[in-house]
C-alpha positions as CSV (number, residue, x, y, z in Angstrom):
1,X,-15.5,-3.4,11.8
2,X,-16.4,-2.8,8.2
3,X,-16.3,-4.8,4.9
4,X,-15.9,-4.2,1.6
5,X,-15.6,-7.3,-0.3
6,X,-15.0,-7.1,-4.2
7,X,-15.7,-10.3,-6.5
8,X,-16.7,-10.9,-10.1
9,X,-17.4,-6.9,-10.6
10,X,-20.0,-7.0,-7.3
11,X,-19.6,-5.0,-4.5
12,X,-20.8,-6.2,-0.9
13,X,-20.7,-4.0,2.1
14,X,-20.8,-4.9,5.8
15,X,-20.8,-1.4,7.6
16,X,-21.0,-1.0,11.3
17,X,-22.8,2.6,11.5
18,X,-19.6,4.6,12.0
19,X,-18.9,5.1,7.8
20,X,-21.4,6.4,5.4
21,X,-20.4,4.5,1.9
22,X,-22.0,4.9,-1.3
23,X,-21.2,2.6,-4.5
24,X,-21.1,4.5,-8.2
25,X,-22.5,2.8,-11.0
26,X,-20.1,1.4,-13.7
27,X,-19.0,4.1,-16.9
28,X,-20.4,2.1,-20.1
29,X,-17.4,3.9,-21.8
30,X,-14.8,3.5,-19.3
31,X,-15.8,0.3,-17.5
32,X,-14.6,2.6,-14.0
33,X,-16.7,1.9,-10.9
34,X,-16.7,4.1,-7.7
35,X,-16.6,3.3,-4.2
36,X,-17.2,6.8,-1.8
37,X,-16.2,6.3,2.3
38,X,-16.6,8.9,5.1
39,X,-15.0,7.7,7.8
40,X,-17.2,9.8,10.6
41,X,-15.9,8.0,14.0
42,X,-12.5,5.6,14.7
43,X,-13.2,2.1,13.5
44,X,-11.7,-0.5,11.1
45,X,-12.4,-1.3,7.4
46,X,-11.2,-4.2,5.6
47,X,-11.0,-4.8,2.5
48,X,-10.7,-8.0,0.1
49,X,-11.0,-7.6,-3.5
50,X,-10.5,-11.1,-6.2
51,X,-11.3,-11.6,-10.0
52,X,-12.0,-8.0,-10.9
53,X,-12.6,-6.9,-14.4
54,X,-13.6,-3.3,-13.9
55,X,-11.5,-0.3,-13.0
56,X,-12.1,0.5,-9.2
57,X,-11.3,4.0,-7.8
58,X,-12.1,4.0,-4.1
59,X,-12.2,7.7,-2.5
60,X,-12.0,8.2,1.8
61,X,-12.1,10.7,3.7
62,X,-11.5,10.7,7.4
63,X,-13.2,13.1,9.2
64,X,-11.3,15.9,11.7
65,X,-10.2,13.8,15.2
66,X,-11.0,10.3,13.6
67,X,-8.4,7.3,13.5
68,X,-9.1,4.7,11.1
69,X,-7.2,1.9,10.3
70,X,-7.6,0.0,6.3
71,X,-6.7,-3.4,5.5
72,X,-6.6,-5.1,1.6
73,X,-5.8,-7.8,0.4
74,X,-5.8,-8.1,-3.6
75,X,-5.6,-11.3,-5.1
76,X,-6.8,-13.7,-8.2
77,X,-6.7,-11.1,-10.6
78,X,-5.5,-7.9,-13.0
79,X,-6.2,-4.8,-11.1
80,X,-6.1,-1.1,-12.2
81,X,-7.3,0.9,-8.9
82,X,-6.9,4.3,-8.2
83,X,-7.3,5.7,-4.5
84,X,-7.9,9.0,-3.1
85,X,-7.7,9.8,0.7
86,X,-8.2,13.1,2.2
87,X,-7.6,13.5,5.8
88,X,-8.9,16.4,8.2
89,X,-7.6,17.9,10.9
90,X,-6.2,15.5,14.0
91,X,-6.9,12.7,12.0
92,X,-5.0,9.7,11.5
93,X,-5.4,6.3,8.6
94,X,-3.0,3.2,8.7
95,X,-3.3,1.1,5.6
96,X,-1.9,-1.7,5.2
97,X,-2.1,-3.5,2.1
98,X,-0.8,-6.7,0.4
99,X,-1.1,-7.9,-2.9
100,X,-1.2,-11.3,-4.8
101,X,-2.5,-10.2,-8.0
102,X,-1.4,-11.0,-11.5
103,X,-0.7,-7.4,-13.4
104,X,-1.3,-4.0,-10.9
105,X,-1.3,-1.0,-11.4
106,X,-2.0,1.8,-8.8
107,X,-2.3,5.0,-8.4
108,X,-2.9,6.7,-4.9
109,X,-3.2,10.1,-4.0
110,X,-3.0,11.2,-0.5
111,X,-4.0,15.0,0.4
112,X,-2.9,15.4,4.2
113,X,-5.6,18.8,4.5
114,X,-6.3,19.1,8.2
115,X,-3.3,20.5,10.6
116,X,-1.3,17.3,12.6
117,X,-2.6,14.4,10.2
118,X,-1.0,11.6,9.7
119,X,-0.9,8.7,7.4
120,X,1.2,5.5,7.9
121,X,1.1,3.1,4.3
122,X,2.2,0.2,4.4
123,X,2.1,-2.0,0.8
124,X,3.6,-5.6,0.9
125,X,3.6,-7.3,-2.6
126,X,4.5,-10.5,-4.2
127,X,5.2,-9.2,-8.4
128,X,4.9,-12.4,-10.9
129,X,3.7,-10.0,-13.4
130,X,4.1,-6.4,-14.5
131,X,3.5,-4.2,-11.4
132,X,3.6,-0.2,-11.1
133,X,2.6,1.5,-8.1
134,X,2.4,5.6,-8.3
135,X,2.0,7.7,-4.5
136,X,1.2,11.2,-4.4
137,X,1.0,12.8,-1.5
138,X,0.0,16.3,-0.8
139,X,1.2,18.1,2.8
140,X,-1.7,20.7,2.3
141,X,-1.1,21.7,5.9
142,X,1.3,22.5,8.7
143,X,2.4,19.5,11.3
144,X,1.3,17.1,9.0
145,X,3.2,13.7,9.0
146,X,3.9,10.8,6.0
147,X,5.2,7.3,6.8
148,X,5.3,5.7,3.3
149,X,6.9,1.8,3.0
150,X,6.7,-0.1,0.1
151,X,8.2,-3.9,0.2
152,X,7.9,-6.0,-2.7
153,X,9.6,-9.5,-3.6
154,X,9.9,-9.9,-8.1
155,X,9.7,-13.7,-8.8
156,X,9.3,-15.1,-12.1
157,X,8.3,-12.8,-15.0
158,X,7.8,-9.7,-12.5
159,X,8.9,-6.5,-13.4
160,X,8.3,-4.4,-10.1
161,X,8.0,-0.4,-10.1
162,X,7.6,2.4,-7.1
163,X,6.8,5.8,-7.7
164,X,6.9,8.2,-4.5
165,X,6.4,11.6,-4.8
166,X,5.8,14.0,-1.5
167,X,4.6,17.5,-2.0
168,X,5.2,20.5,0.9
169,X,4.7,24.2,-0.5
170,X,6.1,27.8,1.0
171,X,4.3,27.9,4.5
172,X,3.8,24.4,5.1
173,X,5.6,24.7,8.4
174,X,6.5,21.2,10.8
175,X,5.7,18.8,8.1
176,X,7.4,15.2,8.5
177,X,7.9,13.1,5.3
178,X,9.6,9.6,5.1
179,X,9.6,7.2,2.3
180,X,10.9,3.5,2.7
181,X,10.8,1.4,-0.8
182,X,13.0,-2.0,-0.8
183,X,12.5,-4.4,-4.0
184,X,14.1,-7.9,-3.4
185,X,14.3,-8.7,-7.1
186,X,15.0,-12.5,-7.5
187,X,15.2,-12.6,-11.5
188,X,16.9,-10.7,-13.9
189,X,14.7,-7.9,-14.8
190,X,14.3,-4.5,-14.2
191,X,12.9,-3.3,-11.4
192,X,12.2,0.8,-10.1
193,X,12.1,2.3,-7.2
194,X,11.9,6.6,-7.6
195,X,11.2,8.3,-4.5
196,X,10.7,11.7,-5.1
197,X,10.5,15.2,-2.6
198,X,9.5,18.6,-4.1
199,X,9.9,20.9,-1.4
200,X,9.3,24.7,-1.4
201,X,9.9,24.8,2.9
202,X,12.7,25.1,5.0
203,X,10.8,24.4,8.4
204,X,10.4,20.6,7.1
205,X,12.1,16.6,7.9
206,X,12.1,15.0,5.1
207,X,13.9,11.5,4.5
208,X,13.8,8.8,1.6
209,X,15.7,5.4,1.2
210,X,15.6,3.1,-2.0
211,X,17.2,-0.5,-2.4
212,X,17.1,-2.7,-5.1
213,X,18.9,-6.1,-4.2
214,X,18.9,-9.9,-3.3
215,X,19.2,-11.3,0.0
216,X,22.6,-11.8,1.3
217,X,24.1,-14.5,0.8
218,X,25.7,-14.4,3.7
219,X,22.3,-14.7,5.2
220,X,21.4,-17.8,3.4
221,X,24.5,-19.5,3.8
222,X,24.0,-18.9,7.5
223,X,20.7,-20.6,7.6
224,X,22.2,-23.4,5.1
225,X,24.7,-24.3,7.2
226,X,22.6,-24.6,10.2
227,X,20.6,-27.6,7.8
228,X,18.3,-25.3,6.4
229,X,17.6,-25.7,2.3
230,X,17.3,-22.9,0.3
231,X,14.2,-22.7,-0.5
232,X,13.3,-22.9,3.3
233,X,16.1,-20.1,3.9
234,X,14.4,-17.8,1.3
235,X,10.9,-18.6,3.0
236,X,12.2,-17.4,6.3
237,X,14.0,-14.2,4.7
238,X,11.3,-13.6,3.0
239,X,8.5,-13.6,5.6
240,X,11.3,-11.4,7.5
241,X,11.1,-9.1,5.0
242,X,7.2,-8.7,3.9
243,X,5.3,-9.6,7.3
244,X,7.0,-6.4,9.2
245,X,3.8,-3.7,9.6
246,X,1.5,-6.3,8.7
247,X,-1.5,-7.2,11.6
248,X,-4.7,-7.7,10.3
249,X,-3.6,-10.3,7.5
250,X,-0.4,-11.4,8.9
251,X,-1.3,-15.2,8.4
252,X,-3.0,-14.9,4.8
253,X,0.5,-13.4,3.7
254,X,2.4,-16.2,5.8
255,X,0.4,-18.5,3.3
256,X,0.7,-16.4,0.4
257,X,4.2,-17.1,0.8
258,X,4.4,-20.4,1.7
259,X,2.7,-20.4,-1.3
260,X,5.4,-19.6,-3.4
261,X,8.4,-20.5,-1.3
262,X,7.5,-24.2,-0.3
């Protein structure tokens, strides 16, 4: 297991051997600070980031036949990240990711370069704020495989936006591509989802969903007639929703919405 904890602009690392990390210093201009990970054997890396003032771009690569898994949790703070992950050959990364920040904004690139890698991404996000999340991700070779799921819940003054964009060029042969966004938008403003394929292959399965909505309210009246309040009915919907594909910080998102649903 591997640590990367983020707090007040310093960086502390845990590392068990089996990454080789290196920390950038901070631009004077740009106020942008680096974070460099090779993942060189299978192994975990979790990640908790609060009350950051700098810009953070984190850059991974995962090394030919290595599975790694990532786990962050943002929270107590405005965040403007950028992430970059390359993959090699035989190589697979699970993130999973929640966030309980104030304002977001992402962008993550994801170059799939090594035959038969995979990534599975899995973002869970409470939006109070302005939040915009841009994905990019690059097939760069054949047999290479995409699982991207965003899940987000808008509350309050959030305004909640996914940008998915999958890449496959002429050759690209036995690429798989899916894209999952849902946006449970519980206020009145505008929320995005754009899911995007640009596809120059024939020899490819690609699939992408949207939904914007509310819960049903056939489901809450369900629970509310069994003596359930509302609140409590939008708790359990809600933890239905956002704690799917979540392991490593299952029970910090159970409070995070407990939090806001008591």
């Amino acid at each position: 297991m591997n640590k990367i904890t983020v707090y007040n602009d310093e960086i502390k690392i845990e590392n068990s051997g089996n990454i080789e990390i290196s920390v950038g210093e901070a631009s004077k201009f740009f106020n942008v600070q680096s974070v460099k990970v090779k993942v060189l054997e299978d192994t975990d890396i979790v990640i908790d980031v609060s009350k950051v003032d700098i810009k953070l771009d984190f850059y991974i690569n995962v090394l030919k036949g290595v599975k790694a898994n990532i786990y962050e949790y943002k929270h107590d703070g405005e965040y403007k990240f950028q992430y970059k992950y390359y993959l090699e050959e035989d190589s697979y990364l699970n993130i999973e990711k929640i966030n309980d920040g104030r304002d977001i904004k992402e962008m993550t690139v994801i170059n799939l370069n090594g035959e038969r890698a995979k990534v599975d991404s899995n973002l869970k996000t409470i939006s109070k704020n302005q939040e915009k999340y841009n994905f990019l991700v690059y097939h760069n070779a054949k047999d290479t495989i995409s699982n991207i799921v965003n899940n987000g819940v808008n509350i309050l003054d959030g305004v909640l936006e996914f940008n998915v964009s999958g890449f496959v060029s002429n050759g690209i042969t036995g690429c798989d591509i899916n894209q999952k966004g849902r946006i449970i938008n519980m206020t009145e403003n505008n929320c995005i989802i754009k899911p995007n394929l640009f596809i120059d292959e024939e020899d490819v399965m690609a699939n992408h969903s949207a939904l914007i909505g509310t819960f049903s309210s056939d489901e809450i009246f369900y629970l509310m007639s069994r003596g359930i309040s509302k609140k409590a009915s939008e708790n359990l919907l809600t933890k239905g929703f956002l704690l799917k594909g979540i392991t490593y910080y299952k029970e910090t998102l159970e409070e995070i919405i407990n939090k806001y649903w008591r």
